[in-house]
Every structure is written in structure tokens, then in C-alpha cells.
N, C-alpha and C positions, 0 to 999 in steps of 0.2 A: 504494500500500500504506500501512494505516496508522502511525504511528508506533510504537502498542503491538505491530502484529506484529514492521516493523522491527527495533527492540531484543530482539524476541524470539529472530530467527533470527540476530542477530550473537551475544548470548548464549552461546545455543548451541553457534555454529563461531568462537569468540571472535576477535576479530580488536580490535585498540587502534583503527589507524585508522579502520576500517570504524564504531569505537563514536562515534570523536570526531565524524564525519559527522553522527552525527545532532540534534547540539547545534549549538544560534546561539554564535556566537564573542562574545556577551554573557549567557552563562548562568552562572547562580549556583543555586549549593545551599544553601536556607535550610535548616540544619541546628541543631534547636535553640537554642542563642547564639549562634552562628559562619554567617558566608557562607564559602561555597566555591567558588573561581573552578573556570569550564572545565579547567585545565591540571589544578589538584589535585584535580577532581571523577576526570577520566580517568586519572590516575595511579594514585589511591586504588582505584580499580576493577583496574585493570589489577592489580596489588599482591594485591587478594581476586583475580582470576580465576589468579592464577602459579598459587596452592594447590591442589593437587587435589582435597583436604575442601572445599575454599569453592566451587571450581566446579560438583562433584555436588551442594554444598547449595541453590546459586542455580538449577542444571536442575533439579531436584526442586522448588523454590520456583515454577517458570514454571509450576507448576497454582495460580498466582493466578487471581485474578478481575479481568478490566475492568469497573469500575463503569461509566465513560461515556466516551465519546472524540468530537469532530469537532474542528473544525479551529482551534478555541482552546485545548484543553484537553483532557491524559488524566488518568483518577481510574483507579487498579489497587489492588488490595485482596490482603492475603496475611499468614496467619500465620509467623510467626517467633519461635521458641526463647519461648515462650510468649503471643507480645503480637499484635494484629492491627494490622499495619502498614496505613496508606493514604500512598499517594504521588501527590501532584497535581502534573502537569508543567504549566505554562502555554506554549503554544506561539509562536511568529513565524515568518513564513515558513516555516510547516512544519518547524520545528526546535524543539527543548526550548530553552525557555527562561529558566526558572525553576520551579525544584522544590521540592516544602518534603515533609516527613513528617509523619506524626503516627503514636507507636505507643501503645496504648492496652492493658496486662494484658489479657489474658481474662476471669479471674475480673471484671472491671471491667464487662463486657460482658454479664454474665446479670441 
């Protein structure tokens, strides 16, 4: 199964461990200025999934779009609270392992 389904269907039936699985235990979140190790990448997440607003905003979000995916690389594409986010995970071993964002206004986009 792919990675983007993966993540899709723990999402879903949110589970912490089941999310940390699917990360190399050398994964980093380039997050604009900041990296974000695995421990706080999955905390952070765990922390958005507690809320029940954030969780129905993130299952409502899962009608993104996979740009591309095989076995170096997932590109997923999805609107957010106006901007069109794109997230490239780089893969190893079949695990995330390096993700960066890019979010881009809409209006920026016509």
C-alpha cells in the first residue's frame, strides 16, 4: 500500500502509534525557518488530532489531491483556510522522511 493511502486511513481511525510507523526514525519537518524532529513532528499532530474541530477539518481536508507518488517521493496538494498547500514527503525505506510545505494564497494563484 502506498504511503499516501497509509497516512490516509490512520488519519482517519487516528491512532499516534500507528502515525509514528510510518516515519524513518530520521525524519525532519522543514517547516519554514524551523526543522522538526520525528518526536515533535508526532506530538504536534497528535495535539491537532485530540481536537474534534481539527480532526473533522483534517477528514474533510483528505479530499486533497496526490500530485505524484512512487517510491522516493509523495507530492499531495490541498486547500487550507484560504492558501493551496503542497506537501513533499521524501521517502527511505519506504518511510517519510523529510517533508517541507509550501503554502501559496489563492488569490496568488489566478
Amino acid at each position: 500500500m502506498s504511503f499516501y493511502k497509509k497516512t490516509g486511513e490512520v488519519i482517519a481511525d487516528w491512532n499516534k502509534e500507528e502515525f509514528r510507523k510510518l516515519f524513518h526514525e530520521d525524519f525532519l519537518f522543514i517547516r519554514e525557518t524551523e526543522l522538526v524532529t520525528l518526536d515533535d513532528h508526532i506530538n504536534n499532530f497528535d495535539k491537532f488530532m485530540s481536537k474534534p474541530e481539527n480532526a473533522k477539518e483534517l477528514i474533510e481536508r483528505r479530499r486533497n489531491a496526490l500530485v505524484h507518488e512512487n517510491d522516493f517521493v509523495t507530492e499531495v496538494r490541498f486547500e487550507e483556510k484560504g492558501e493551496i498547500v503542497t506537501n513533499v514527503f521524501l521517502k527511505k525505506d519506504g518511510l517519510g522522511w523529510r517533508s517541507i510545505v509550501n503554502r501559496v494564497p489563492i488569490s496568488s494563484t489566478k
